[in-house]
C-alpha positions, 0 to 999 in steps of 0.5 A, a space after each residue: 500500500 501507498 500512502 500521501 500524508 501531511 505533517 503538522 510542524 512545531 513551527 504550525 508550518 505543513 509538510 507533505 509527502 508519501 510512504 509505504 508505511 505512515 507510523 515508521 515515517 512519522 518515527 524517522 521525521 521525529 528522530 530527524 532522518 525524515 526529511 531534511 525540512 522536518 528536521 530542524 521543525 521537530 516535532 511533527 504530528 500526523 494530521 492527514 493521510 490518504 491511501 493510494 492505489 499505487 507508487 505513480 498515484 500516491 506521487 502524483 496526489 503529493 505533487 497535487 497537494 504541495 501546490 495547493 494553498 495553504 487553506 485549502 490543504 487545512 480543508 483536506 484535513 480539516 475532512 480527514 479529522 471528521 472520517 478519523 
């Protein structure tokens, strides 16, 4: 399986991107072998994450979102806390 997911910051910025496995990432992220943006804005909280048909989709749905602006990636996930 294949997932894109956002991350909420400690600086309240947002990152995205894809994984096959959301836990262990968000655990790399937090020990600061995650990303090199996330690095230095631990720590960071799971607050969007939507499954994937397969590696080609789950790419293209990261790039999707990353150009999206700000208030509408905060409505994304404003929808994934009422299906949670």
């Amino acid at each position: 399986m294949f997932f894109v997911y956002m991350v909420q910051c400690a600086d309240n910025t947002l990152y995205t991107g894809w994984t096959t496995d959301i836990m262990a990432r968000i655990k790399q992220h937090n020990s600061g072998k995650g990303s090199k943006y996330t690095r230095t804005r631990r720590p960071v909280c799971l607050v969007f994450s939507e499954q994937c048909e397969d590696k080609s989709a789950a790419l293209k749905r990261e790039i999707a979102i990353k150009k999206l602006p700000r208030d509408q990636k905060m409505e994304l996930i404003e929808k994934y806390k009422g299906i949670k």
